[in-house]
DSSP file (Angstrom, degrees, kcal/mol; ACC not computed):
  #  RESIDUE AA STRUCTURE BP1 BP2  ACC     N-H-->O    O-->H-N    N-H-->O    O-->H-N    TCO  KAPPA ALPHA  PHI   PSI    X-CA   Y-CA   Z-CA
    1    1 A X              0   0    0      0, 0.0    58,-0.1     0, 0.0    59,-0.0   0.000 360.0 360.0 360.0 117.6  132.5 -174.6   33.1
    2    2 A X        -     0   0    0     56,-0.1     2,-0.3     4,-0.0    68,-0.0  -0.070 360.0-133.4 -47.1 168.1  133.9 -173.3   29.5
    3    3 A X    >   -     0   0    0     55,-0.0     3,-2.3    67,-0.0    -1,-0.0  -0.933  24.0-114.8-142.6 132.4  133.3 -170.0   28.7
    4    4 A X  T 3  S+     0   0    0     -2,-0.3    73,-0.1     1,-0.3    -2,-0.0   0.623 120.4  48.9 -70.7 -16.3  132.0 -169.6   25.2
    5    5 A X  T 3  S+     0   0    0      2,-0.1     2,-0.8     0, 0.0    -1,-0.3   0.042  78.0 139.9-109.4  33.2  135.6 -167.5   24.4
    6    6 A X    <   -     0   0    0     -3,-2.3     2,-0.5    64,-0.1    68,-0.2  -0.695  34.4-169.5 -81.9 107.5  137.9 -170.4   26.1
    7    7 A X     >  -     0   0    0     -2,-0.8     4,-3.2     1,-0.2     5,-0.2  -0.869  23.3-141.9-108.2 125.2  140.6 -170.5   23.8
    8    8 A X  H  >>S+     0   0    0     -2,-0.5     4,-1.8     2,-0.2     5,-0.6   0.969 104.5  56.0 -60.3 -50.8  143.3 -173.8   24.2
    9    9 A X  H  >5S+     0   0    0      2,-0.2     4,-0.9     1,-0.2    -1,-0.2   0.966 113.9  39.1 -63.3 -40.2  146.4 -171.3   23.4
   10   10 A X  H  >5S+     0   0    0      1,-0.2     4,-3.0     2,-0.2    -1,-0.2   0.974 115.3  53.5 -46.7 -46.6  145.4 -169.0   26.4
   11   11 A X  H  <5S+     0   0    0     -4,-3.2     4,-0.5    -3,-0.3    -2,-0.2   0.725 112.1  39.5 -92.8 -17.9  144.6 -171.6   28.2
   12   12 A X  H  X5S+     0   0    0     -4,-1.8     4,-3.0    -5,-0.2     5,-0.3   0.527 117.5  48.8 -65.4 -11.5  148.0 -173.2   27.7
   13   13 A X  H  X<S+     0   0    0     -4,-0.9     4,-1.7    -5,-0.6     3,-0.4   0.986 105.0  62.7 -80.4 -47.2  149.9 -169.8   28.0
   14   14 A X  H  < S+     0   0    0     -4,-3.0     4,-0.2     2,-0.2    -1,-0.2   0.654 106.5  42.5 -23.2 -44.4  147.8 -169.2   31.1
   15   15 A X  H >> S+     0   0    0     -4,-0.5     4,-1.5    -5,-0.2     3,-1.4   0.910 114.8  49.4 -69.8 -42.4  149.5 -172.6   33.0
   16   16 A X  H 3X S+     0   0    0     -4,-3.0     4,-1.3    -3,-0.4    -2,-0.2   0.739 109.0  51.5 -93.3   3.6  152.7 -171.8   31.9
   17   17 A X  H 3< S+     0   0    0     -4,-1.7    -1,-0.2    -5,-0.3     4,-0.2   0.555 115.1  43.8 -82.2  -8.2  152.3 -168.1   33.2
   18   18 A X  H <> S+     0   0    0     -3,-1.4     4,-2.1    -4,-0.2    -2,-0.2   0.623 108.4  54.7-103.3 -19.7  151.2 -169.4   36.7
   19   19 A X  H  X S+     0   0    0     -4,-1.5     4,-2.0     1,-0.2     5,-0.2   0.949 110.5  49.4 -88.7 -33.1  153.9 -172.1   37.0
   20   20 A X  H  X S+     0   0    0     -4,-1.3     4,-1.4    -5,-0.3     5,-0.3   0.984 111.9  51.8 -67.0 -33.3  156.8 -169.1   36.3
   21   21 A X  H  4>S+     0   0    0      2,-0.2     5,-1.7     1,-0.2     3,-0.4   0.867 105.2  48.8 -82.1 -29.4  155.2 -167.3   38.8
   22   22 A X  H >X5S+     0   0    0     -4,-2.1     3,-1.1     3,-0.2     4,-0.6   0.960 112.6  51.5   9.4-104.9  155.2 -169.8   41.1
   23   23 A X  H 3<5S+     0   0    0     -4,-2.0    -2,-0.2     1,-0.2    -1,-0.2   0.483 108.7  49.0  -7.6 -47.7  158.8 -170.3   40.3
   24   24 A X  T 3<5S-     0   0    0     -4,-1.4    -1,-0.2    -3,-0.4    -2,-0.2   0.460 122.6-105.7 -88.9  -0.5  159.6 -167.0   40.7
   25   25 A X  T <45 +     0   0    0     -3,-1.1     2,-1.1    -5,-0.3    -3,-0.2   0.914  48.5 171.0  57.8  59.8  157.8 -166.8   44.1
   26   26 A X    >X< -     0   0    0     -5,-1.7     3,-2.5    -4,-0.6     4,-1.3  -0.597  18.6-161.5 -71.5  70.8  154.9 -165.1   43.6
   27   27 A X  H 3> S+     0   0    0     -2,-1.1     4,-1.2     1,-0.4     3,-0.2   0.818  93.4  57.1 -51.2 -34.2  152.7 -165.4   46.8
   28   28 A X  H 34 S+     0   0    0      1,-0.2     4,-0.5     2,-0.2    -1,-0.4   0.741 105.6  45.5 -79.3  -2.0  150.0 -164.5   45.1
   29   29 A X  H <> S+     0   0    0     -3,-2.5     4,-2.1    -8,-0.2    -2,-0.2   0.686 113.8  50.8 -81.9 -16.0  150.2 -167.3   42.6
   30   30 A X  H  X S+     0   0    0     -4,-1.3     4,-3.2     2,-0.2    -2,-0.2   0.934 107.0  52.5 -65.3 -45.7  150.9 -169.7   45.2
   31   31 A X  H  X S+     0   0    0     -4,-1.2     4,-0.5    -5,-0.3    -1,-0.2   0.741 115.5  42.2 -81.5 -47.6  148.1 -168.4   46.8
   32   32 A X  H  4 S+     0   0    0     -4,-0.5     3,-0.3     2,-0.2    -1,-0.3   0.752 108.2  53.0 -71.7 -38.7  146.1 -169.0   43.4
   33   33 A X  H >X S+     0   0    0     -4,-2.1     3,-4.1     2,-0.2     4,-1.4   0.998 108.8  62.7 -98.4 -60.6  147.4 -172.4   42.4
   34   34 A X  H 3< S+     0   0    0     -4,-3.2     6,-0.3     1,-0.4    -1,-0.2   0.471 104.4  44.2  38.8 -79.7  146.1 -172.9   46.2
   35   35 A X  T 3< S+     0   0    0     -4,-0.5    -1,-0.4    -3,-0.3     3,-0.3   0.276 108.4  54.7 -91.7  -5.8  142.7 -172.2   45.3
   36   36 A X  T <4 S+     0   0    0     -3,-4.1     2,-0.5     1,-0.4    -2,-0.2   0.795 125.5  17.8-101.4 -26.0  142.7 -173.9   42.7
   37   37 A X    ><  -     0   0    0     -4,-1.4     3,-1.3     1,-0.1    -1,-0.4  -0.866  58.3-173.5-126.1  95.2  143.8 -177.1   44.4
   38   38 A X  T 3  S+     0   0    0     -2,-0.5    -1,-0.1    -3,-0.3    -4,-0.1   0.716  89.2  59.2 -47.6 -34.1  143.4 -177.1   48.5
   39   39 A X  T 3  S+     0   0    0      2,-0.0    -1,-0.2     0, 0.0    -5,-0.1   0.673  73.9 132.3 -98.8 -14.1  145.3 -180.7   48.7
   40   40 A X    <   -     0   0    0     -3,-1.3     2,-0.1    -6,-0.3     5,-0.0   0.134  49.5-149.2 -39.3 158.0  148.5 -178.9   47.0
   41   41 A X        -     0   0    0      2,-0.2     4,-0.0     3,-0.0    -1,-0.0  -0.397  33.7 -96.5-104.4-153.3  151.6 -180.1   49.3
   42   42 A X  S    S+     0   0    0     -2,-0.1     3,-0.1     2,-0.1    -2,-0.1   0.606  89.8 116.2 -94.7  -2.0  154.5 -177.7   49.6
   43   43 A X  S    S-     0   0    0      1,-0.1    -2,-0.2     3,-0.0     3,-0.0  -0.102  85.2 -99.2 -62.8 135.9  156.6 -179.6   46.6
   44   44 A X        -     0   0    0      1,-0.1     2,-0.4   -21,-0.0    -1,-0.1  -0.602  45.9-123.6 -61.9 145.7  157.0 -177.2   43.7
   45   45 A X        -     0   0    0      1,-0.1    -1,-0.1    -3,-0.1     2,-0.1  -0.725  24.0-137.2 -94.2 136.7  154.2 -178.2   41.2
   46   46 A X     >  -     0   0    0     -2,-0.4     4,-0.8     1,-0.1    -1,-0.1  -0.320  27.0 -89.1 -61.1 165.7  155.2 -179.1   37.9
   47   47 A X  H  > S+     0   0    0      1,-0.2     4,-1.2     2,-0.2   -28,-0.1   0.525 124.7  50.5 -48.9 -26.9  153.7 -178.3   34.6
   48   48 A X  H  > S+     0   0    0      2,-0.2     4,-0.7     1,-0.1    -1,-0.2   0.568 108.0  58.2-100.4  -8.5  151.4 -181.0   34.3
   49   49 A X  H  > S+     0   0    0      2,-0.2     4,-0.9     1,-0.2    -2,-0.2   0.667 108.1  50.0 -91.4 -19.6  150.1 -180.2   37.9
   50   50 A X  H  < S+     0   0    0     -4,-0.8     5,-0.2     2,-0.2    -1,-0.2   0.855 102.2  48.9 -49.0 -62.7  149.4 -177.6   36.9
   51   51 A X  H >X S+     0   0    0     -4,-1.2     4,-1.4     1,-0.2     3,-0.7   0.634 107.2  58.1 -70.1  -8.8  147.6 -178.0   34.0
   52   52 A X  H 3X S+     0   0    0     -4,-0.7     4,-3.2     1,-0.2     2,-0.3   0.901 100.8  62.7 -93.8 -35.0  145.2 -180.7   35.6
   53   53 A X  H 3< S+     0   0    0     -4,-0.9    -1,-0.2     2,-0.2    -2,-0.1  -0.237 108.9  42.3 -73.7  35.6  144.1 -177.8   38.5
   54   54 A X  H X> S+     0   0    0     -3,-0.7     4,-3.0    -2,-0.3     3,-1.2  -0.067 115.1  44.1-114.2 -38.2  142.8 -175.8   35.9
   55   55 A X  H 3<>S+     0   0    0     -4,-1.4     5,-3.8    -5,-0.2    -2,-0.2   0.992 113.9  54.0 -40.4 -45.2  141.1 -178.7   34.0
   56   56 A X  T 3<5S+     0   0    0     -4,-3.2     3,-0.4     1,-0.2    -1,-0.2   0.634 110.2  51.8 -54.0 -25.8  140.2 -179.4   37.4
   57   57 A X  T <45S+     0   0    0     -3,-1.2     2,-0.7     1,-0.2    -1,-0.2   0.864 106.0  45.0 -24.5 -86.5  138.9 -175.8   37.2
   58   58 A X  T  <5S-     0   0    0     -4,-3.0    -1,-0.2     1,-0.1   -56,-0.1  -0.286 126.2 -89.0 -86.4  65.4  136.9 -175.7   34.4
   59   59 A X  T   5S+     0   0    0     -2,-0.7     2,-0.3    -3,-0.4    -3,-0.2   0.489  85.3 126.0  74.0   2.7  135.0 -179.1   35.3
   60   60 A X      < -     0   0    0     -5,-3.8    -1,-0.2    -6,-0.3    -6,-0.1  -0.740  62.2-136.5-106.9 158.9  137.2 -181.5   33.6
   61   61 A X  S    S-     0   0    0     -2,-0.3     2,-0.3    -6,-0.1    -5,-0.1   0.593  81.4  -8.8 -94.1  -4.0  139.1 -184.5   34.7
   62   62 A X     >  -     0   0    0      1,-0.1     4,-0.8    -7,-0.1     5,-0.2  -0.986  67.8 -97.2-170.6-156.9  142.2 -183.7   32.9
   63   63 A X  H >> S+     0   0    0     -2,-0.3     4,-1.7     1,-0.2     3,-0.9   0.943 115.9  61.7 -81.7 -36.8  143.9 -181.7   30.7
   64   64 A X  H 3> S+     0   0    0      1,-0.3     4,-3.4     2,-0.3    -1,-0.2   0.858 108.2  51.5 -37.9 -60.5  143.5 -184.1   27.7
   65   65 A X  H 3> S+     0   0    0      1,-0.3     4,-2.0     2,-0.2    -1,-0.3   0.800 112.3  41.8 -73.3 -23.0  139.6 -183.4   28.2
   66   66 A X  H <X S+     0   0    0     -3,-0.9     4,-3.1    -4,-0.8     5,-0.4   0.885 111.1  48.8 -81.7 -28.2  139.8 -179.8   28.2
   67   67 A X  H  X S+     0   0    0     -4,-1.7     4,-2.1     1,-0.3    -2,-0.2   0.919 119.7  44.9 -91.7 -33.9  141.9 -179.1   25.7
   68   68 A X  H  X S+     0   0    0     -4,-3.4     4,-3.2    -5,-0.2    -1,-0.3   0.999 112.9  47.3 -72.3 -57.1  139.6 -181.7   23.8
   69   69 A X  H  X S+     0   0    0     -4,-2.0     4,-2.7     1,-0.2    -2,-0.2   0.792 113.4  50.1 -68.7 -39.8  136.1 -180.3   24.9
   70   70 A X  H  X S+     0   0    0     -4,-3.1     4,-2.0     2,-0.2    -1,-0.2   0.997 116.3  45.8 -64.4 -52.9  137.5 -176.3   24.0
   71   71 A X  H  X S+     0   0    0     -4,-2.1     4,-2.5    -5,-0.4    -2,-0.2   0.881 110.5  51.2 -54.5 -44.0  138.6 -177.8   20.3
   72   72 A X  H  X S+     0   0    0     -4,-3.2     4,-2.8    -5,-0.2    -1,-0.3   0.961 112.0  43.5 -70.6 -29.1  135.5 -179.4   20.0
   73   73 A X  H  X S+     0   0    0     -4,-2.7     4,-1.3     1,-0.2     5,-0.4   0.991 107.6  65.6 -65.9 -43.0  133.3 -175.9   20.9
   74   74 A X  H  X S+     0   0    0     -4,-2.0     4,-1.1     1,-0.3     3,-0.3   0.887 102.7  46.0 -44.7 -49.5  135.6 -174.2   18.7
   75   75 A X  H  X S+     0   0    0     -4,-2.5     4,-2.0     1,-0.2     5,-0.4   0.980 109.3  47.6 -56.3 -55.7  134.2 -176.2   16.0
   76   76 A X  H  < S+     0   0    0     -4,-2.8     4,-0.4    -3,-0.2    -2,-0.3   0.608 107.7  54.9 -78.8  -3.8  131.1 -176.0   16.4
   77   77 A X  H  X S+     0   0    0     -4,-1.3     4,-2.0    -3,-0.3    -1,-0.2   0.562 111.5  48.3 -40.5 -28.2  131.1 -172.3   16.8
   78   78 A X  H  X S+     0   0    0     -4,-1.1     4,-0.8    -5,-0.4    -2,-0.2   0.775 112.3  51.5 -93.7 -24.3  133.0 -172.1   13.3
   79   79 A X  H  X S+     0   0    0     -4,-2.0     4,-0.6    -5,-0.2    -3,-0.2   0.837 116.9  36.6 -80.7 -37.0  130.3 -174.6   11.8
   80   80 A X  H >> S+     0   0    0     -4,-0.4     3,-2.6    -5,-0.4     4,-0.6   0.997 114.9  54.9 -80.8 -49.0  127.3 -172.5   13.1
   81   81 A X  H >X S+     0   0    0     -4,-2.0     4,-1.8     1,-0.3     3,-1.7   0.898 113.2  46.7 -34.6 -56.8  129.3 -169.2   12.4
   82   82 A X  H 3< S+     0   0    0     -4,-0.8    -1,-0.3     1,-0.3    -2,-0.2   0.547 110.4  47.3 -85.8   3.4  129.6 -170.6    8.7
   83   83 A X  H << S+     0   0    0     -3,-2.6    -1,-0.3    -4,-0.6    -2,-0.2   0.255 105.4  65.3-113.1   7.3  126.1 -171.8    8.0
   84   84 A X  H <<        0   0    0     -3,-1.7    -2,-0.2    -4,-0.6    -3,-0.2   0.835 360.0 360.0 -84.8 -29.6  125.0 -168.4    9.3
   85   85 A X     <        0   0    0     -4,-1.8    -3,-0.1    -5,-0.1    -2,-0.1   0.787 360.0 360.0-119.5 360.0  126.6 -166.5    6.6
């Protein structure tokens, strides 16, 4: 589920702020990336594995789809925003 302030540059800076932490060995991002995906193995995740366990997150089936489905509410927030004033 979006949240009506789901912004795509957070939400990329957000993957690449869990995969360094990761990286760095973070237990609690491990711990996180986890929860966000139970099936993770023990293989360091990549960037794109990442970003598909948070699409996989907010209800989407990849990244492609979120990152499309936030652009598109962002538009139509900025079209109702602009026929309101």
């Amino acid at each position: 589920m979006l949240f009506h302030s789901a912004n795509f540059e957070a939400t990329k800076k957000e993957a690449r702020k869990l995969l360094h932490a990761l990286r760095m060995g973070d237990a609690g991002a491990l711990e996180r990336y986890h929860s966000l995906d139970p099936l993770a193995g023990t293989v360091e995740p990549g960037l794109s594995d990442i970003q598909y366990v948070i699409a996989r997150r907010y209800g989407c089936e990849s990244w492609r789809q979120l990152k499309d489905q936030i652009e598109s509410r962002y538009l139509s927030l900025t079209v109702k925003t602009a026929r309101e004033s």
